[in-house]
PLY file of the C-alpha trace (Angstrom):
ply
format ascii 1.0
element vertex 369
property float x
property float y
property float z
element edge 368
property int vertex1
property int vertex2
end_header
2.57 -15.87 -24.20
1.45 -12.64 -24.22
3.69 -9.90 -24.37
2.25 -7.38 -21.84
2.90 -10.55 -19.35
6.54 -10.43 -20.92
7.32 -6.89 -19.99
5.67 -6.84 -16.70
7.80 -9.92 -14.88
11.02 -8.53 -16.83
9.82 -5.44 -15.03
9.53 -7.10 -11.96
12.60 -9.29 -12.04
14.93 -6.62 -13.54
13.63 -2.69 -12.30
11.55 -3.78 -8.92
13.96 -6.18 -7.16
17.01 -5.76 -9.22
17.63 -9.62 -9.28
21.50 -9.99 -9.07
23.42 -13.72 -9.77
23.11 -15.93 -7.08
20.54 -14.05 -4.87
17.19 -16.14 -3.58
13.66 -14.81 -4.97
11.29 -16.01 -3.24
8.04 -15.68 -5.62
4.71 -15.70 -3.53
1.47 -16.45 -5.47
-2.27 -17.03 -5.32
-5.18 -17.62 -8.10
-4.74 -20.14 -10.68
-5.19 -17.02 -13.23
-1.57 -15.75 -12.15
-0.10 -18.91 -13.25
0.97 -17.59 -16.68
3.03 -14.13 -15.06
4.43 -16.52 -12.30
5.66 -18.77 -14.80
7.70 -15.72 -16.96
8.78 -14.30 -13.49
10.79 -17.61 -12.58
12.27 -17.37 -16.16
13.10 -13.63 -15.68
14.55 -14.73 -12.26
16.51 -17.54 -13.70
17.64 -15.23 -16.41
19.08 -12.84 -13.98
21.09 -15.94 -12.63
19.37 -15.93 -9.23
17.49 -18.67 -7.56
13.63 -18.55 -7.47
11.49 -20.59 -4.58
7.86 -20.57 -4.83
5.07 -20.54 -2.13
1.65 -20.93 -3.22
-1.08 -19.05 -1.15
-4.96 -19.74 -0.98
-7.73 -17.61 1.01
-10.02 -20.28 1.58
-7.83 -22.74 3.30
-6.17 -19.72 4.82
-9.80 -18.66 6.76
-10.02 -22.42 7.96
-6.83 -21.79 9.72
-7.36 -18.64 11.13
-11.01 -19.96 12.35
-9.51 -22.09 14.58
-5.52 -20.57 15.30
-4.35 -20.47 18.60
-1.81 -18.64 20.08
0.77 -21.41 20.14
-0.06 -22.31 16.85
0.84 -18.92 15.45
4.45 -18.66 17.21
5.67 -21.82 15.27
4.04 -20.21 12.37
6.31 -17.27 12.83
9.56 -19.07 13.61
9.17 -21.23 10.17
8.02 -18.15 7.99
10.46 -15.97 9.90
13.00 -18.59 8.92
12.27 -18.90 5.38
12.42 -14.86 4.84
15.91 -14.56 6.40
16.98 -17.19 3.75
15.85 -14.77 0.90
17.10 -11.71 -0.84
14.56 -10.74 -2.47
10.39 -11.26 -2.80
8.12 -11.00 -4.94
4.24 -11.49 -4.45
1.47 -11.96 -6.76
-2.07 -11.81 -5.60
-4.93 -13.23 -7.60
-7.61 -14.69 -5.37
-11.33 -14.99 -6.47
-13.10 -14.07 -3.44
-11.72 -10.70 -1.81
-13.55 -11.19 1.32
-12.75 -14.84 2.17
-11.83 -13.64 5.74
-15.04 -11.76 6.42
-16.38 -13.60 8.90
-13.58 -14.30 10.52
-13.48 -12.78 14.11
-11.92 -10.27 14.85
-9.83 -11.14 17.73
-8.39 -14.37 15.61
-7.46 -11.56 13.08
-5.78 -9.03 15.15
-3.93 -12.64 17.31
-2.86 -13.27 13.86
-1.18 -10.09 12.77
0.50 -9.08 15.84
2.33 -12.39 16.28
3.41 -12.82 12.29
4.47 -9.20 12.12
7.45 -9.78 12.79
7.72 -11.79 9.06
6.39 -8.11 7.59
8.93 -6.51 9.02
11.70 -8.35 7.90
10.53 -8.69 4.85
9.84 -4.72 3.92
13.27 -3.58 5.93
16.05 -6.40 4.73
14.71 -7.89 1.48
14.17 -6.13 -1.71
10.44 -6.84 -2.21
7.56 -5.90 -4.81
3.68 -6.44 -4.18
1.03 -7.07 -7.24
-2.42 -7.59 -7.89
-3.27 -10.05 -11.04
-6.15 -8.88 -12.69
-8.88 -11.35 -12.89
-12.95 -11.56 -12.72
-12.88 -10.73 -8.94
-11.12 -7.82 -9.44
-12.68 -6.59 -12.83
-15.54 -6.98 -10.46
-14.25 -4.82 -7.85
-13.25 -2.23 -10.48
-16.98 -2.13 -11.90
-15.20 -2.74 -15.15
-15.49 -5.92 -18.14
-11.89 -8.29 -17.75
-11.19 -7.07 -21.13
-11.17 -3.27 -20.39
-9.58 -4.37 -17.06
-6.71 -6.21 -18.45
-5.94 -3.52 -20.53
-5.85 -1.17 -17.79
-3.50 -2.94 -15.69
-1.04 -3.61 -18.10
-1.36 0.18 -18.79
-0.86 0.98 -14.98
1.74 -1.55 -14.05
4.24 -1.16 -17.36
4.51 2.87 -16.85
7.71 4.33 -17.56
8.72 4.12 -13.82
12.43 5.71 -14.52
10.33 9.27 -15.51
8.00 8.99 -12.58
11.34 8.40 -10.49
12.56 11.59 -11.86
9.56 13.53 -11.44
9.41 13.25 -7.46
13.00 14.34 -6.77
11.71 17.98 -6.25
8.75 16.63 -3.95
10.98 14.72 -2.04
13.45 17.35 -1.49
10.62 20.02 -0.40
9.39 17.38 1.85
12.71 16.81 3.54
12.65 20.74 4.51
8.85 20.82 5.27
7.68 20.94 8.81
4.36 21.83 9.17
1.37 19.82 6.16
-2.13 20.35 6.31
-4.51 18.44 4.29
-8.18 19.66 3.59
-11.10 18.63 2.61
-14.94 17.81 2.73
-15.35 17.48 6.48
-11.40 17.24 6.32
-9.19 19.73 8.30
-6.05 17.98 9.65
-2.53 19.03 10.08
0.87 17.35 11.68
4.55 18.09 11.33
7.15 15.78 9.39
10.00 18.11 10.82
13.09 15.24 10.47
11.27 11.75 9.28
12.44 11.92 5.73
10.41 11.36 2.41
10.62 8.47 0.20
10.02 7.94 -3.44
8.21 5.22 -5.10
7.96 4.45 -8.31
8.03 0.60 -9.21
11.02 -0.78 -6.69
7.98 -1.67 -3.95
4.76 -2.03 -4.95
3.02 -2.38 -9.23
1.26 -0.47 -9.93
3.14 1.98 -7.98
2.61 5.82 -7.48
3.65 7.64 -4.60
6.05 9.75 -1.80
5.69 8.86 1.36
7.38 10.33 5.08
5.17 10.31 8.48
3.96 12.25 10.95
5.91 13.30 14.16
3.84 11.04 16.12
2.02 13.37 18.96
1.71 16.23 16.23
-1.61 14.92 14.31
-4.22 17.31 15.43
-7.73 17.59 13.52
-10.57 15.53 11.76
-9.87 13.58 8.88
-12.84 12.02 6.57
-11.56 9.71 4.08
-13.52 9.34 0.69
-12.50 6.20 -0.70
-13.56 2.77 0.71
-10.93 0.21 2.11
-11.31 -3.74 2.09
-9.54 -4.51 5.00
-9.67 -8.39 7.30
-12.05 -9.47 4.50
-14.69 -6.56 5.65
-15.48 -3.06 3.03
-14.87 -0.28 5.27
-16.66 3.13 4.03
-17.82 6.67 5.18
-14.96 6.82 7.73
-14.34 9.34 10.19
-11.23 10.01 12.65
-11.07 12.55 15.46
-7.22 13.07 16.51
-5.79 14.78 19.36
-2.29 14.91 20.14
-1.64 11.78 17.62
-4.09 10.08 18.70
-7.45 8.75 17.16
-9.86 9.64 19.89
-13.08 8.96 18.10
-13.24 6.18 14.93
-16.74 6.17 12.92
-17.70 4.39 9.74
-20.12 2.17 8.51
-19.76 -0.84 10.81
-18.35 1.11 13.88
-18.14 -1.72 16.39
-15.38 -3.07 13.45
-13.79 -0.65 12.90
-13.04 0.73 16.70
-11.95 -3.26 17.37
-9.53 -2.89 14.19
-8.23 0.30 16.12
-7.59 -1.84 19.02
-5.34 -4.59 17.92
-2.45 -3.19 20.30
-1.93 0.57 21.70
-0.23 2.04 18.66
-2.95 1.29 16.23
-4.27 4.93 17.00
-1.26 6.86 15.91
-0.25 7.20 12.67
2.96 5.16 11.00
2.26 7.38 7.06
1.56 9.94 5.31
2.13 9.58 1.36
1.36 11.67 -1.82
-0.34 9.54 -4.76
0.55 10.39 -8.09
0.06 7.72 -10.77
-1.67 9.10 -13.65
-3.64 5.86 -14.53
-5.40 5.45 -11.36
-8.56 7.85 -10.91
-10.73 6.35 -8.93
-10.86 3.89 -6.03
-11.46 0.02 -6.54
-10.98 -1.18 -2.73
-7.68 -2.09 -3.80
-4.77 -0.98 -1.43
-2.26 -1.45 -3.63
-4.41 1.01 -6.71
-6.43 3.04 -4.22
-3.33 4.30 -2.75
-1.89 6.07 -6.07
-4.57 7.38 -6.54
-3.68 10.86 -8.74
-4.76 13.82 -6.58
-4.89 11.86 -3.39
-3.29 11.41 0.10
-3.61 8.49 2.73
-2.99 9.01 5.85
-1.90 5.22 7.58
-3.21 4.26 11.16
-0.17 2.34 12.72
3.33 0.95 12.01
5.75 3.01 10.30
8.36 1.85 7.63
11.81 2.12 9.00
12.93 4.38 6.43
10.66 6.81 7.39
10.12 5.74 10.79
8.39 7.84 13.40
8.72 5.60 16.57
5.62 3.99 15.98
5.62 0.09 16.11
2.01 -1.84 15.17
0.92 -4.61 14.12
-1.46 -2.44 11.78
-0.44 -0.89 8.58
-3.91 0.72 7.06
-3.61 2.45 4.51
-7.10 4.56 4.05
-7.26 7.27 1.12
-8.65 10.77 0.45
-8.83 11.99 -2.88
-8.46 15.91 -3.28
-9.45 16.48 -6.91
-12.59 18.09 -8.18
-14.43 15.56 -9.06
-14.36 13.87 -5.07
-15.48 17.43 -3.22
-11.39 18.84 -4.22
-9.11 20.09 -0.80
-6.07 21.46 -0.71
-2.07 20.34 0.43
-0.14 22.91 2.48
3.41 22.84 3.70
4.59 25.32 5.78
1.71 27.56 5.00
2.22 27.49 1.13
0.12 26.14 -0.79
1.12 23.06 -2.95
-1.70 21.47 -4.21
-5.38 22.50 -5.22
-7.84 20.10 -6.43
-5.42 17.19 -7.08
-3.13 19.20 -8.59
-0.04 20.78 -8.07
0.72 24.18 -8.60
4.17 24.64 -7.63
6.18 24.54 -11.19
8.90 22.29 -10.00
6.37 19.71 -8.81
4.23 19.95 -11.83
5.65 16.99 -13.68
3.83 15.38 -11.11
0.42 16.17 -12.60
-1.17 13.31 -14.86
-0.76 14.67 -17.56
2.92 15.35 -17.20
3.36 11.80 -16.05
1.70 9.22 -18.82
0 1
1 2
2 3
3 4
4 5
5 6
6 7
7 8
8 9
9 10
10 11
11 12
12 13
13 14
14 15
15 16
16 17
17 18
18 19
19 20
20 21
21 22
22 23
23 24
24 25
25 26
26 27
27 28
28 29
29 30
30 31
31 32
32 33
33 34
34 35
35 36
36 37
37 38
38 39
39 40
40 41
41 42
42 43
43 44
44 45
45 46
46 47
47 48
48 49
49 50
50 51
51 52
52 53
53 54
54 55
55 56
56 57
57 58
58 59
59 60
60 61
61 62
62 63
63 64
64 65
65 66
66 67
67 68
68 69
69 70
70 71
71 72
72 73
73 74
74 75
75 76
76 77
77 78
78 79
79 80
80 81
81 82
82 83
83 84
84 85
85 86
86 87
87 88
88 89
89 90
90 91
91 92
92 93
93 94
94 95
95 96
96 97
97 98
98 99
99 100
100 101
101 102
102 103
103 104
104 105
105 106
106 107
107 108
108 109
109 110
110 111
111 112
112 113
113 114
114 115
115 116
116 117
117 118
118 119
119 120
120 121
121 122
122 123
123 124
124 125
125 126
126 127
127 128
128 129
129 130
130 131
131 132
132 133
133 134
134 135
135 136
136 137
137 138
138 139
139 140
140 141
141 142
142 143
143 144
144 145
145 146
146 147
147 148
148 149
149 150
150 151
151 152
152 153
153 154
154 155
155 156
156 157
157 158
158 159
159 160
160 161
161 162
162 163
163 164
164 165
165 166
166 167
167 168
168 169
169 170
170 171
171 172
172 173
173 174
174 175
175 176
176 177
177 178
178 179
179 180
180 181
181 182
182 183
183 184
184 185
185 186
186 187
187 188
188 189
189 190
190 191
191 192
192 193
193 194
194 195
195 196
196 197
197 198
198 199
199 200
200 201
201 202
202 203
203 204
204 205
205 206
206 207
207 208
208 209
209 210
210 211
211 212
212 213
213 214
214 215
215 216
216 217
217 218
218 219
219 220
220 221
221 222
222 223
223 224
224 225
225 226
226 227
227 228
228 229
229 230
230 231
231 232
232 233
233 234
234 235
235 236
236 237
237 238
238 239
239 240
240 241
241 242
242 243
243 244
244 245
245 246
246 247
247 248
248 249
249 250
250 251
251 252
252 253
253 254
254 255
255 256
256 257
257 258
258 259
259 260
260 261
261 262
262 263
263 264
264 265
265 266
266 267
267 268
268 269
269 270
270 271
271 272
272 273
273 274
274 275
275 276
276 277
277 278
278 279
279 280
280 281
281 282
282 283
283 284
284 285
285 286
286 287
287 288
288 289
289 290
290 291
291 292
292 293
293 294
294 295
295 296
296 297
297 298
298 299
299 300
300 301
301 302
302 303
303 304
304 305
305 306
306 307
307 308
308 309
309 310
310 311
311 312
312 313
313 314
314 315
315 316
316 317
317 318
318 319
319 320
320 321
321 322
322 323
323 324
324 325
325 326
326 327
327 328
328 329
329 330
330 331
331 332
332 333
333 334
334 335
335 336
336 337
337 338
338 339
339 340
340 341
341 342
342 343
343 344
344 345
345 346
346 347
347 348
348 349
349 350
350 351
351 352
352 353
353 354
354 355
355 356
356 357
357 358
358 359
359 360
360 361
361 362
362 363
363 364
364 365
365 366
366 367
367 368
């Protein structure tokens, strides 16, 4: 066994969901390569004294489904899943799939049927179980990286085994000047977008959610978003790579939506009226990440970036904004991706991915590995 899997589902089991004797874990897993972590995760879990349940996920039979779903078909789907989720304590999923965009071609409306009826499942899950989301890194996403599996492997286990407990420290003081901020802007190359968090709260992560993990997050007061925002990372999102894309807000609302495939993206925007206001706004801080890989759960730590999240918001920073969309797109600030700048309140907090503030500058990279 090798050790890096070791310390990662001891990680998991013992820092990210805090397994306690007698809870249920459920452990949700696809890819045959994630076989070896899911194995050590069910001994971790067993170690802890808890109870683990698996559920094994695949793309492929998932897009024959979703081809053909009808509504009626998706409400049992619900009550069974919705079922199973109240029965657990805990989650923990592994993702290791060999074809990222398995659901490309399916359409659009199936996709946007799908996730409005199972949100409810999401939202249960993320606001009464302790839960933790992973990638397993394997050819496709070596692939997606631009990187060998060797030198990818070793940067995962880099990015995922971080000492979370001094990254946890590090964002007290950007959590605290959050909680008094009101007014953030966020510039950029063809950026220029600003929004109050006045009373929403900010919240820390580092390891209990997601691994990797990386940021602070709060929203926006939801009519307050007022400006253009061009995001410079691409997003994989419903099995399609979304890049180059533009939003025009006014008053909260998206009023114009452009990227590479605009037809898609405007339908994505569409799924149900509150997929035009925004449900997030987080800081991403993890020193390993640099630079994007169409990865949500990397692209979003991103060191030096923000994302700005069409749709729901979390309930512990909840703006009033309900959705069955969650899309987290990125803009990276530093140097090296046009820079921008971070204001709150008119002060400046961060140039060029970095902060400048002395109390937040344990957040810088090289503060953090």
């Amino acid at each position: 066994m090798d050790e890096r899997i070791k310390k990662l589902a001891n990680i998991l089991v013992d820092y990210s969901i805090n397994a306690r004797k007698g809870e249920r874990v459920l452990v949700s897993y696809e890819g045959e390569s994630a076989k070896p972590l899911i194995r050590q995760i069910i001994k971790e879990i067993y170690r802890a004294g808890a109870y683990p349940y698996a559920e094994i996920m695949d793309s492929a039979v998932s897009r024959e489904i979703l081809l053909g779903c009808a509504e009626e078909q998706l409400e049992f789907t619900k009550e069974y899943q919705l079922a199973q989720m109240k029965g657990m304590d805990a989650f923990i999923a592994v993702r290791g799939g060999l074809n990222s965009a398995e659901l490309s071609d399916v359409p659009p409306e199936k996709l946007n049927m799908h996730a409005k009826i199972l949100r409810p499942v999401q939202d249960y899950r993320v606001n009464h179980t302790k839960w933790v989301i992973l990638r397993y890194p394997g050819n496709s996403m070596a692939q997606l990286a631009n990187s060998s599996l060797e030198s990818f492997e070793d940067f995962y286990f880099d990015v995922c085994t971080l000492d979370y407990s001094k990254m946890s420290e590090a964002m007290e003081p950007l959590v605290r000047l959050l909680n008094r901020t009101d007014k953030v802007r966020v510039t950029g190359p063809g950026t220029d977008i600003s929004f109050s968090v006045k009373g929403v709260g900010a919240v820390k992560c580092s390891g209990e959610r997601n691994i990797p993990d990386g940021e602070v997050y709060t929203a926006p007061v939801r009519e307050s978003v007022n400006g253009v925002i061009a995001y410079s990372t691409p997003s994989e999102e419903r099995g399609f790579t979304f890049e180059n894309i533009v939003f025009e807000v006014r008053d909260g609302k998206i009023v114009k939506a452009s990227a590479n495939d605009d037809e898609r993206v405007n339908k994505l925007l569409d799924t149900d009226e509150n997929a035009r206001y925004f449900g997030e706004f987080a800081i991403g801080v993890n020193p390993y990440i640099l630079r994007p890989m169409k990865d949500t759960l990397f692209d979003e730590k991103i060191a030096g970036s923000i994302h700005l999240t069409p749709g729901a918001a979390y309930e512990d920073a909840f703006n009033g904004n309900k959705s069955a969309v969650h899309w987290d797109l990125v803009l990276i600030q530093r140097a090296d991706y046009g820079g921008g700048e971070l204001w709150f309140d008119g002060v400046l907090i961060r140039k060029d991915g970095l902060f400048i503030l002395p109390e937040l500058e344990g957040l810088n990279p090289e503060n953090l590995k």
